[in-house]
mmCIF file of the N, C-alpha and C atoms, coordinates in Angstrom:
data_MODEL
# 
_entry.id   MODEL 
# 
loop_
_atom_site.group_PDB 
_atom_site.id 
_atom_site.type_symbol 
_atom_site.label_atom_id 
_atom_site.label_alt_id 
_atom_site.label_comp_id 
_atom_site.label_asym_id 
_atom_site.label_entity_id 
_atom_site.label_seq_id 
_atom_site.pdbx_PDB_ins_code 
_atom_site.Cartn_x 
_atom_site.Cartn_y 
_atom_site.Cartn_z 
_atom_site.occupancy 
_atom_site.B_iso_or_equiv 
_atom_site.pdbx_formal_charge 
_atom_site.auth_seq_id 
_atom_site.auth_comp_id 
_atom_site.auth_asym_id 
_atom_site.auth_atom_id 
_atom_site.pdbx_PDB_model_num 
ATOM 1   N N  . UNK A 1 1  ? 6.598   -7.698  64.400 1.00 0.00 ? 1  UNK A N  1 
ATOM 2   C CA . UNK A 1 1  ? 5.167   -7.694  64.113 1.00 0.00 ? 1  UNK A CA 1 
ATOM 3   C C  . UNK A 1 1  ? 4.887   -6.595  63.092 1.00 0.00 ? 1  UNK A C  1 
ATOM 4   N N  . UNK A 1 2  ? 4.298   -7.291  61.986 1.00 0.00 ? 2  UNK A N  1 
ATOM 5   C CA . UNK A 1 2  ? 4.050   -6.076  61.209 1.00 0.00 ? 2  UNK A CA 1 
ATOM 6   C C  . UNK A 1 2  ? 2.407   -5.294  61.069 1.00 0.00 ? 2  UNK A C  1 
ATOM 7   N N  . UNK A 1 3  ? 2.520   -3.769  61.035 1.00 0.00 ? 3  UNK A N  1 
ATOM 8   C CA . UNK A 1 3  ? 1.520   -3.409  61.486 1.00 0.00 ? 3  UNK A CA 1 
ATOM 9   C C  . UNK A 1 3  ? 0.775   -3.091  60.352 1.00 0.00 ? 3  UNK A C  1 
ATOM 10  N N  . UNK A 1 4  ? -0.976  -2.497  60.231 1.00 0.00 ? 4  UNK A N  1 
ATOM 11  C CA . UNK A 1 4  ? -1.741  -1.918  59.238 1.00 0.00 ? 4  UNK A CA 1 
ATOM 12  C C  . UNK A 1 4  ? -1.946  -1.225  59.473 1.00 0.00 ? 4  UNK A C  1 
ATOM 13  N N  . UNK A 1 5  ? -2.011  0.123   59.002 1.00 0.00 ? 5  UNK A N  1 
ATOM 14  C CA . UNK A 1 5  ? -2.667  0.994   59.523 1.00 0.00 ? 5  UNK A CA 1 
ATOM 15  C C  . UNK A 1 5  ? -4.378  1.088   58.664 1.00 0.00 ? 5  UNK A C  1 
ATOM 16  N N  . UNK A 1 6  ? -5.441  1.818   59.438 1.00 0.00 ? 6  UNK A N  1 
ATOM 17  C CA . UNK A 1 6  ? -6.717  2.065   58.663 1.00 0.00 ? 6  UNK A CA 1 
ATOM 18  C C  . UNK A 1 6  ? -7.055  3.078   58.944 1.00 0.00 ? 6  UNK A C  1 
ATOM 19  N N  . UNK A 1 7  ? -7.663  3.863   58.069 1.00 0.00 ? 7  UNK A N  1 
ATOM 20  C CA . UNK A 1 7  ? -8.452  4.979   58.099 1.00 0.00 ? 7  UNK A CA 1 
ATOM 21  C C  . UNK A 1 7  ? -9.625  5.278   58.677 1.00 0.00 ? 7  UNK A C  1 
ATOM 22  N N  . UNK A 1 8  ? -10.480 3.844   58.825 1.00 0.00 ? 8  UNK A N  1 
ATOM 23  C CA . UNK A 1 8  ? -11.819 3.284   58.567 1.00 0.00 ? 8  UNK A CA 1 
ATOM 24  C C  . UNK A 1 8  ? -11.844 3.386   60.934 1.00 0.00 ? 8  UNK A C  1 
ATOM 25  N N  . UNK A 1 9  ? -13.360 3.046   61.000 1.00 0.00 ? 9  UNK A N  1 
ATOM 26  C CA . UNK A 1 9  ? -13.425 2.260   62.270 1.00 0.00 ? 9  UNK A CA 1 
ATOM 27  C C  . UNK A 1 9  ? -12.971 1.124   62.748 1.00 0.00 ? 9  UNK A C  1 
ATOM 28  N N  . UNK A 1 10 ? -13.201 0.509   61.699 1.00 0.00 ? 10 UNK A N  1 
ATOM 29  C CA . UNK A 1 10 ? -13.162 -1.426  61.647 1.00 0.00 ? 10 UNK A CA 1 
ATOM 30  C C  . UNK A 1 10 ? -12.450 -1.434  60.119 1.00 0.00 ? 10 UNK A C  1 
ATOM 31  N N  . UNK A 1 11 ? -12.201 -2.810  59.931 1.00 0.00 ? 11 UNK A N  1 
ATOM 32  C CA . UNK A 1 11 ? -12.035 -3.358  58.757 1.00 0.00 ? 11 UNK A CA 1 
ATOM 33  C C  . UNK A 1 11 ? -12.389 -5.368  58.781 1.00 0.00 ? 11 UNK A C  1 
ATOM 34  N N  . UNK A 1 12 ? -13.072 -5.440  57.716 1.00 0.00 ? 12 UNK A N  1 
ATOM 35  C CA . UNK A 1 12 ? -13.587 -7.051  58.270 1.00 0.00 ? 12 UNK A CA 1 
ATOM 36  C C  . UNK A 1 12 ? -12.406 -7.623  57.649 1.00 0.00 ? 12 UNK A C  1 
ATOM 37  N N  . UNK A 1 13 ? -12.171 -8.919  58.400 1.00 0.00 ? 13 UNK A N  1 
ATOM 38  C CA . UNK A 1 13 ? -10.975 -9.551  58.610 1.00 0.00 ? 13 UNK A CA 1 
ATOM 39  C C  . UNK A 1 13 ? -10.593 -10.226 56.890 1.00 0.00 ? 13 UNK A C  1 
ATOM 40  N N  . UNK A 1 14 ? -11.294 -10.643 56.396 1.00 0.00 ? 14 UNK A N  1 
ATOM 41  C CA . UNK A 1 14 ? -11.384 -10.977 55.242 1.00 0.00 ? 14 UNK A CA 1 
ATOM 42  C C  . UNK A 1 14 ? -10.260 -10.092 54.022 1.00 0.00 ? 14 UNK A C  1 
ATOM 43  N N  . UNK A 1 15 ? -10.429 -8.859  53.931 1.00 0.00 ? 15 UNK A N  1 
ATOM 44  C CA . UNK A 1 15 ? -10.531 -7.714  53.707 1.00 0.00 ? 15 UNK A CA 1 
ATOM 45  C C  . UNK A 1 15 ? -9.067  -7.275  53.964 1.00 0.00 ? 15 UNK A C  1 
ATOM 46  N N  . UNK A 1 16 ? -8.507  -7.424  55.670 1.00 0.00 ? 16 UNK A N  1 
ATOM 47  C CA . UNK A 1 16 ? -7.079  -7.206  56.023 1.00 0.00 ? 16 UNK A CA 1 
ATOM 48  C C  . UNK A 1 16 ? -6.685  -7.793  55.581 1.00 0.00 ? 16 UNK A C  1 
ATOM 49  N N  . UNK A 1 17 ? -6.622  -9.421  55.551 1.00 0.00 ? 17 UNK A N  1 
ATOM 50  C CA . UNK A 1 17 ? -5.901  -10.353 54.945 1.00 0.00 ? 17 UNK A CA 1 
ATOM 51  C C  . UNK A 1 17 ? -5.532  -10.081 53.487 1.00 0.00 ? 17 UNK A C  1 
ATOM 52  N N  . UNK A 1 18 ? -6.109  -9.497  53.010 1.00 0.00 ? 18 UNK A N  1 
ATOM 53  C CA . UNK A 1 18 ? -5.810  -9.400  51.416 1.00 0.00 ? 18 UNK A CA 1 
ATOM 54  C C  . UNK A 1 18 ? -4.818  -7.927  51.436 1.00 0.00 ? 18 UNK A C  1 
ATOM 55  N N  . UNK A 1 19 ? -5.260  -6.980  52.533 1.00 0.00 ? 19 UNK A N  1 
ATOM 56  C CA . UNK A 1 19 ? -4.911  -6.155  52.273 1.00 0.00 ? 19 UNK A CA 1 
ATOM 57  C C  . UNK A 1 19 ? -3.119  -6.289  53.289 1.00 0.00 ? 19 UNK A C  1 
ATOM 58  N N  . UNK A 1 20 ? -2.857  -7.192  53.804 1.00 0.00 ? 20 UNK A N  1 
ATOM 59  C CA . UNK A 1 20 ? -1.854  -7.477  54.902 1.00 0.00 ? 20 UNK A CA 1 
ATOM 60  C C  . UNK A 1 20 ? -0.593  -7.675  53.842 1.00 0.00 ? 20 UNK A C  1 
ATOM 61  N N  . UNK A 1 21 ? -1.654  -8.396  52.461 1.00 0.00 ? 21 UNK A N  1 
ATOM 62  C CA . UNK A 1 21 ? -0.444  -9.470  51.945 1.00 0.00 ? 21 UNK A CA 1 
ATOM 63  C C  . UNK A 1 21 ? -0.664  -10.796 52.225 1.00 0.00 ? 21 UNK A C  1 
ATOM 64  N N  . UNK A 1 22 ? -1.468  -11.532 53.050 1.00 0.00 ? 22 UNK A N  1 
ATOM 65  C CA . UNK A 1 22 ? -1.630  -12.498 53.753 1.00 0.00 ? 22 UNK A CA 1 
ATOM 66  C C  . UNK A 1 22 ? -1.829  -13.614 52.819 1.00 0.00 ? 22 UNK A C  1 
ATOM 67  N N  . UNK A 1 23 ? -2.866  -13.378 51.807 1.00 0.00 ? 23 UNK A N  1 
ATOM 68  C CA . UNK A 1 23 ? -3.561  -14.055 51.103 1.00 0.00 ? 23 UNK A CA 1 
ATOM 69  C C  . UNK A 1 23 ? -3.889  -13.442 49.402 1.00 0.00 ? 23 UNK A C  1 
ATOM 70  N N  . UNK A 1 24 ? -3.476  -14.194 48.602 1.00 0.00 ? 24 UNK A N  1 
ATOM 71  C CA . UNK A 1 24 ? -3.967  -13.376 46.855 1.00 0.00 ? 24 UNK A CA 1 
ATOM 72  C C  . UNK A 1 24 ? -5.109  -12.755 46.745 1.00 0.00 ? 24 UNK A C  1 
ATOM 73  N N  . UNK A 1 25 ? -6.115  -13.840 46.956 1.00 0.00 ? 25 UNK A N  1 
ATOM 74  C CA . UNK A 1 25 ? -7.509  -13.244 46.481 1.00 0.00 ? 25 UNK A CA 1 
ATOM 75  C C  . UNK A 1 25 ? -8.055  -13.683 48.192 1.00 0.00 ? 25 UNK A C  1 
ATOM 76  N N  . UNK A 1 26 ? -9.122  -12.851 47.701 1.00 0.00 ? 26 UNK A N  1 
ATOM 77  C CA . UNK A 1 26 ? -10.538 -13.102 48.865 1.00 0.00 ? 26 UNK A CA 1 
ATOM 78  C C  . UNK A 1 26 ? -10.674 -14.418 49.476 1.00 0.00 ? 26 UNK A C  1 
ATOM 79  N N  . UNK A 1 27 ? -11.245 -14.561 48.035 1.00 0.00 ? 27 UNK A N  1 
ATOM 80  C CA . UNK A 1 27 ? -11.441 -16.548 48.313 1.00 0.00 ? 27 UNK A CA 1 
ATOM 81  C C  . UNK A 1 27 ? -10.249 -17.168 49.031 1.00 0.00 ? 27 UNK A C  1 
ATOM 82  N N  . UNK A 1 28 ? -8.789  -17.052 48.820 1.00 0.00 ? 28 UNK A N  1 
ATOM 83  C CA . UNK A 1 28 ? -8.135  -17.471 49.838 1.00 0.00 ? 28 UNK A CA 1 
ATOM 84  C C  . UNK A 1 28 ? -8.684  -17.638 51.482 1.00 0.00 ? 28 UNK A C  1 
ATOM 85  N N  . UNK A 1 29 ? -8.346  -16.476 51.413 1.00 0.00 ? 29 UNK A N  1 
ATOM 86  C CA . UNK A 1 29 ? -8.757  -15.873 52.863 1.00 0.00 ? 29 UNK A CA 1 
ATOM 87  C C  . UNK A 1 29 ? -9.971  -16.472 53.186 1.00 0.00 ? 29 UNK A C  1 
ATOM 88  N N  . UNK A 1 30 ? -11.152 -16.741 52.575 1.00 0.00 ? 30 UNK A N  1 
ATOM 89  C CA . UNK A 1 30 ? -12.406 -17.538 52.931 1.00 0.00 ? 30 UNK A CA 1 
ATOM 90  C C  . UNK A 1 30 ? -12.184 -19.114 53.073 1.00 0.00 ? 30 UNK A C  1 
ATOM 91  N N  . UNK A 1 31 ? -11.179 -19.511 52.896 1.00 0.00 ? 31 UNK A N  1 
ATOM 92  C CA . UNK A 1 31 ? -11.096 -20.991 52.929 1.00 0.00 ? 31 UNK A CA 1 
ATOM 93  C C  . UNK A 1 31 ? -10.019 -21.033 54.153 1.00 0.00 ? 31 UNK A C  1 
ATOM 94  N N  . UNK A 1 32 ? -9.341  -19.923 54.321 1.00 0.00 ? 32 UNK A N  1 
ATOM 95  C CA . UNK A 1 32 ? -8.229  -20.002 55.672 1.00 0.00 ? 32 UNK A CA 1 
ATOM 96  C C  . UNK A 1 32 ? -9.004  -19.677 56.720 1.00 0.00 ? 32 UNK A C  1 
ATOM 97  N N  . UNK A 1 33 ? -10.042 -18.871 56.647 1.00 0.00 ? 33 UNK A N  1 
ATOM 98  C CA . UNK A 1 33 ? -10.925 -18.631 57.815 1.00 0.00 ? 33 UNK A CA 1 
ATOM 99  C C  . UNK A 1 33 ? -12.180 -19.778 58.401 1.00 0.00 ? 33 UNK A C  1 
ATOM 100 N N  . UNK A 1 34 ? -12.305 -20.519 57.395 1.00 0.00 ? 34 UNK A N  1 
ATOM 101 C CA . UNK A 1 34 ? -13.653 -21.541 57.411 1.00 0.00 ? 34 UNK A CA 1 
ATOM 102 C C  . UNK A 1 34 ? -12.632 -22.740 57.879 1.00 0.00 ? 34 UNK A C  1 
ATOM 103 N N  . UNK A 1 35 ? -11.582 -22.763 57.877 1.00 0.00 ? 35 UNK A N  1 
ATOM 104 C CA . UNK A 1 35 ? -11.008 -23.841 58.092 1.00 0.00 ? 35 UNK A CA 1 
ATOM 105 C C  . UNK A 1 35 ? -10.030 -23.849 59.840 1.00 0.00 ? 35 UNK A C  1 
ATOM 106 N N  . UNK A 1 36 ? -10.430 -22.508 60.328 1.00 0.00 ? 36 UNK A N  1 
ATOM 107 C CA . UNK A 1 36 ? -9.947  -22.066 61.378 1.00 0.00 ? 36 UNK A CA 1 
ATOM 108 C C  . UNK A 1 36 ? -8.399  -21.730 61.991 1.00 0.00 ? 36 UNK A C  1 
ATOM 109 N N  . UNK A 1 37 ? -7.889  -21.541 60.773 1.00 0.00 ? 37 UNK A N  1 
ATOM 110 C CA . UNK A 1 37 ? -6.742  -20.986 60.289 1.00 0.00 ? 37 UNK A CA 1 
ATOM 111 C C  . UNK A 1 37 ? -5.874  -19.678 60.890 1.00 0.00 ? 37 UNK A C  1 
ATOM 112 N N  . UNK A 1 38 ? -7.244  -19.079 61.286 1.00 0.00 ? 38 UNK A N  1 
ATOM 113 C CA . UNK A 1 38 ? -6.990  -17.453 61.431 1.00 0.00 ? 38 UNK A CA 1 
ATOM 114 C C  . UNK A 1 38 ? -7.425  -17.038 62.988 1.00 0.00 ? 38 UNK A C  1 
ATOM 115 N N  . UNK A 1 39 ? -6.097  -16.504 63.620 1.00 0.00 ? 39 UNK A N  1 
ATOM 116 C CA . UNK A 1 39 ? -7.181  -16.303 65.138 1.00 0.00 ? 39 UNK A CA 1 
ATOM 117 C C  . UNK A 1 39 ? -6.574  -14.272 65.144 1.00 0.00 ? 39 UNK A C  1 
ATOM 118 N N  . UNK A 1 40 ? -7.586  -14.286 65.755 1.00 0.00 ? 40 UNK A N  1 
ATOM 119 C CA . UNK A 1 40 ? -7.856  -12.364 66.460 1.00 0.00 ? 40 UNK A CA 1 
ATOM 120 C C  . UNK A 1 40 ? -7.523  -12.704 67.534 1.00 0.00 ? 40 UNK A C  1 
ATOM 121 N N  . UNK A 1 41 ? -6.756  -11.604 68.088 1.00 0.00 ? 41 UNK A N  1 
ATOM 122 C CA . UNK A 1 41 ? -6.218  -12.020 69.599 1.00 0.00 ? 41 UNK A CA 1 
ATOM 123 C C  . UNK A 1 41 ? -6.101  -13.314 70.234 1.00 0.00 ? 41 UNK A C  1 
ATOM 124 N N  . UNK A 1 42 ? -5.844  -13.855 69.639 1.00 0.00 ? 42 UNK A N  1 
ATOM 125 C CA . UNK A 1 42 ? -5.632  -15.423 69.792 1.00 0.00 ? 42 UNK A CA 1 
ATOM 126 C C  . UNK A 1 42 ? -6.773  -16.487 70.050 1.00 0.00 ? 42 UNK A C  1 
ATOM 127 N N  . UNK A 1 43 ? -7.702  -15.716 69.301 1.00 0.00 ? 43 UNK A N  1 
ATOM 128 C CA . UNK A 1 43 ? -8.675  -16.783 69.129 1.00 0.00 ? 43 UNK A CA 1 
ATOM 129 C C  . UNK A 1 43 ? -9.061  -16.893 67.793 1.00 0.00 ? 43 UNK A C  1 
ATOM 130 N N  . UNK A 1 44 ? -9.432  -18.311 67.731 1.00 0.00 ? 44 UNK A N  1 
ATOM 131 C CA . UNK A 1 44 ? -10.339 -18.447 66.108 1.00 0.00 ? 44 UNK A CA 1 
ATOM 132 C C  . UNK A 1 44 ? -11.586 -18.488 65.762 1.00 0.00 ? 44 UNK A C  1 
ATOM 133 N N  . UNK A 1 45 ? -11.346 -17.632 64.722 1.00 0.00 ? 45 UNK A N  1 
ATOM 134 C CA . UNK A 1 45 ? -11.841 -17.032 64.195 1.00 0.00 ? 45 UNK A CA 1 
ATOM 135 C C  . UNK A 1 45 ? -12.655 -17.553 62.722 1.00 0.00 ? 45 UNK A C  1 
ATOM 136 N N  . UNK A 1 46 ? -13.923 -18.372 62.731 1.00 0.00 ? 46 UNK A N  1 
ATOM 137 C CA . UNK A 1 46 ? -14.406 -18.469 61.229 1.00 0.00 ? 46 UNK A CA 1 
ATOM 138 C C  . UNK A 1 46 ? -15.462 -17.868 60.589 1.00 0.00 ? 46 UNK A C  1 
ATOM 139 N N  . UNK A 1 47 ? -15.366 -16.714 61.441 1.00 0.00 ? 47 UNK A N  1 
ATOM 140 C CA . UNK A 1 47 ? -16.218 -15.591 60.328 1.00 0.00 ? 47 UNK A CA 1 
ATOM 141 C C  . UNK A 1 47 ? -15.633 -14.866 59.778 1.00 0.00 ? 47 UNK A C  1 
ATOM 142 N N  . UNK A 1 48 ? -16.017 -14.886 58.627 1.00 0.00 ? 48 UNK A N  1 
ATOM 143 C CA . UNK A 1 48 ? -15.077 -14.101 57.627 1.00 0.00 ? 48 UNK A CA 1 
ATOM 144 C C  . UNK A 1 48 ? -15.395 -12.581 57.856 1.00 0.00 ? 48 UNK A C  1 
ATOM 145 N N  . UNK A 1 49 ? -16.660 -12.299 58.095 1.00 0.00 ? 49 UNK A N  1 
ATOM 146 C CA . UNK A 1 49 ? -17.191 -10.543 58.057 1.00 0.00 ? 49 UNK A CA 1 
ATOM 147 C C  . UNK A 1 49 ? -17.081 -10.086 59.063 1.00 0.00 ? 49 UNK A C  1 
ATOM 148 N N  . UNK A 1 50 ? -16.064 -11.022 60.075 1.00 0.00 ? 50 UNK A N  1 
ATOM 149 C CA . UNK A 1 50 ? -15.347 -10.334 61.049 1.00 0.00 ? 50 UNK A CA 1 
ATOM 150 C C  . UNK A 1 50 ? -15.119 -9.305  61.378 1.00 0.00 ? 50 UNK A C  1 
ATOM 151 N N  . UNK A 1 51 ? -15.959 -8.173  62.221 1.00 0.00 ? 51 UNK A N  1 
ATOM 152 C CA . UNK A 1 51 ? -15.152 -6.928  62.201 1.00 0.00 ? 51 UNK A CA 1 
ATOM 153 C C  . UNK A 1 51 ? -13.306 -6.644  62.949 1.00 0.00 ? 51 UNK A C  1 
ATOM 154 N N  . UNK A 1 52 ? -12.712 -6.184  62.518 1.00 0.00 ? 52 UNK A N  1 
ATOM 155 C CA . UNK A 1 52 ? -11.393 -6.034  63.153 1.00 0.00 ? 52 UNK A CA 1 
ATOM 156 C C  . UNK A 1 52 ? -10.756 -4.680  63.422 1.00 0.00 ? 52 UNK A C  1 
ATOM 157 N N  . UNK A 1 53 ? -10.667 -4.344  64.586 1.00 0.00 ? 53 UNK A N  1 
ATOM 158 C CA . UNK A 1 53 ? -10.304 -2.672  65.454 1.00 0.00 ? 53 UNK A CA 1 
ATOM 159 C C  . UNK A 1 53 ? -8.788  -2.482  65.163 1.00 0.00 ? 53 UNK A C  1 
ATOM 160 N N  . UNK A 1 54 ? -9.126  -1.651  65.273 1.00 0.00 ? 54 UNK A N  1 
ATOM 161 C CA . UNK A 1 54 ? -7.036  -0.717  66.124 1.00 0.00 ? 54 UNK A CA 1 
ATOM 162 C C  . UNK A 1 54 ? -7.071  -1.699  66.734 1.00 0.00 ? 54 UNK A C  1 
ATOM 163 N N  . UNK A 1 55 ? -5.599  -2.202  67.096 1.00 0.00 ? 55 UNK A N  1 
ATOM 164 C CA . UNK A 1 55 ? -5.350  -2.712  68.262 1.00 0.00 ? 55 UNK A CA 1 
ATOM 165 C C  . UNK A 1 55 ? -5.362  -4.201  68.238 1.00 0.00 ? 55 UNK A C  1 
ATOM 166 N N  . UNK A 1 56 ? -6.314  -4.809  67.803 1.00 0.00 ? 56 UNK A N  1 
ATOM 167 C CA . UNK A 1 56 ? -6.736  -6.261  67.715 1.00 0.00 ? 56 UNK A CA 1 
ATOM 168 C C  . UNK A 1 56 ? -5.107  -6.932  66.570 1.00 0.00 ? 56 UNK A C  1 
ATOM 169 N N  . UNK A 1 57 ? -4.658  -8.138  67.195 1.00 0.00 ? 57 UNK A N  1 
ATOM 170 C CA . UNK A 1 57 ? -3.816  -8.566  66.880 1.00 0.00 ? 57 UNK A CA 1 
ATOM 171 C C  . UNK A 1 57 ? -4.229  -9.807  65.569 1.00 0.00 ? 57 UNK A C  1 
ATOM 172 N N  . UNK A 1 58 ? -3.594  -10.021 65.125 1.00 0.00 ? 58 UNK A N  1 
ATOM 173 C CA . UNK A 1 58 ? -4.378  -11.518 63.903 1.00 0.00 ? 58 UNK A CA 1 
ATOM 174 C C  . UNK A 1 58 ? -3.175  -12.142 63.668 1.00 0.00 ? 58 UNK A C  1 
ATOM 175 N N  . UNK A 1 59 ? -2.918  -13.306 62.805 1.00 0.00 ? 59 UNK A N  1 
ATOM 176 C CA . UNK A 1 59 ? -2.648  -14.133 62.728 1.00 0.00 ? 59 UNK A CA 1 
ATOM 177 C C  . UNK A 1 59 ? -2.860  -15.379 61.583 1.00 0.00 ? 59 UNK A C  1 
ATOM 178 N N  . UNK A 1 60 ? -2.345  -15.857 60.582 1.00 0.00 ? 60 UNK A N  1 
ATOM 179 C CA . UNK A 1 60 ? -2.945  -16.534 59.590 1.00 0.00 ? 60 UNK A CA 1 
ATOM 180 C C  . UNK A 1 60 ? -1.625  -17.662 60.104 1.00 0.00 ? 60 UNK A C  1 
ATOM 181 N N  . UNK A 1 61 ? -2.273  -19.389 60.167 1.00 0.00 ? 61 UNK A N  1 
ATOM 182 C CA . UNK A 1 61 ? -1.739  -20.101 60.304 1.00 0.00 ? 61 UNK A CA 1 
ATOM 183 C C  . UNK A 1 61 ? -0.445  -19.968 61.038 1.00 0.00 ? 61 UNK A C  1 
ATOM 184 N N  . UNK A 1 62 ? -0.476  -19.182 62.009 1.00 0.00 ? 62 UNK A N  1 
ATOM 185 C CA . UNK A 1 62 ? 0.905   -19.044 62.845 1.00 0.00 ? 62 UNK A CA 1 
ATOM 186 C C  . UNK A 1 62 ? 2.115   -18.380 62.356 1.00 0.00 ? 62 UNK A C  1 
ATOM 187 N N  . UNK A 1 63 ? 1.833   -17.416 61.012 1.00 0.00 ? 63 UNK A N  1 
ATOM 188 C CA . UNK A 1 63 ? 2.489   -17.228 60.221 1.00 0.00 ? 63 UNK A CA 1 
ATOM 189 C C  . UNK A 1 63 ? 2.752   -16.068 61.213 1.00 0.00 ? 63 UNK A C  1 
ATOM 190 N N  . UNK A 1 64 ? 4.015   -14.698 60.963 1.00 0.00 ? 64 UNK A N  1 
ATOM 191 C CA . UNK A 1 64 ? 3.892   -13.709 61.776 1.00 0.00 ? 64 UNK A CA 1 
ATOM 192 C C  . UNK A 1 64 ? 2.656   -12.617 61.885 1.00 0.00 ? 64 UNK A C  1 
ATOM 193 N N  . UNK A 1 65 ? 2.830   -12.570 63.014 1.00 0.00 ? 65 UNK A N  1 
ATOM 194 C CA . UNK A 1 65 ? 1.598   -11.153 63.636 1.00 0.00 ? 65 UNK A CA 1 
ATOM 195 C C  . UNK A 1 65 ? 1.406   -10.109 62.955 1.00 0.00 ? 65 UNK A C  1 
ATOM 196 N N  . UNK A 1 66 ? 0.416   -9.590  62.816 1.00 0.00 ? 66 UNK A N  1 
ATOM 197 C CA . UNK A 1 66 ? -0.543  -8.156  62.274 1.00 0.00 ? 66 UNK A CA 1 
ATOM 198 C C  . UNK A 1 66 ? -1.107  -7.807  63.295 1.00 0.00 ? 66 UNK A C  1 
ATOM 199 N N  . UNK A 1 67 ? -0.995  -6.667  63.663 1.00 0.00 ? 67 UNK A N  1 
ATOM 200 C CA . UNK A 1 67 ? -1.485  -5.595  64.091 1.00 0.00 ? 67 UNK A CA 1 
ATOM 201 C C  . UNK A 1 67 ? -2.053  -4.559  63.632 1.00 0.00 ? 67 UNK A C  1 
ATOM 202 N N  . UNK A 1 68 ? -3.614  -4.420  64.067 1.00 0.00 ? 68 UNK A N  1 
ATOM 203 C CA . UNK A 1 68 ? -4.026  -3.003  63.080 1.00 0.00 ? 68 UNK A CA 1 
ATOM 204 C C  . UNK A 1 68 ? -4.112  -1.619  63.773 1.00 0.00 ? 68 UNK A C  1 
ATOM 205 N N  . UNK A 1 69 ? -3.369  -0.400  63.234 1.00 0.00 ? 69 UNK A N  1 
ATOM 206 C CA . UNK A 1 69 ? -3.857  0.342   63.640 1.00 0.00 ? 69 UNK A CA 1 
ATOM 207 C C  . UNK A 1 69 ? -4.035  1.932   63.461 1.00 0.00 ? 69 UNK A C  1 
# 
């Protein structure tokens, strides 16, 4: 499982994804999330302005795990 670390409180999910590697641009990530693509602790997830904690696990299309923290 590969992890993120943040500086921040939160980071919206949108945002990790780009910053994971997950996805090129934004807009990726907005069409993987609207399409229910993406689950947080194993749920899905289609808000993109998602906030996302330490701790909270994610997931893009079953691809391997992120962890932020």
């Amino acid at each position: 499982m590969k992890e993120i670390k943040i500086k921040t409180e939160f980071i919206k999910l949108q945002q990790l994804l780009k910053l994971a590697g997950l996805v090129d641009q934004g807009s990726d990530a907005k069409l993987y999330i609207a399409d229910g693509l993406v689950t947080v602790n194993d749920i899905i997830v289609t808000e993109r302005g998602k906030k996302v904690y330490p701790g909270d696990i994610i997931s893009l299309k079953g691809q391997k795990k992120i962890k932020v923290i």
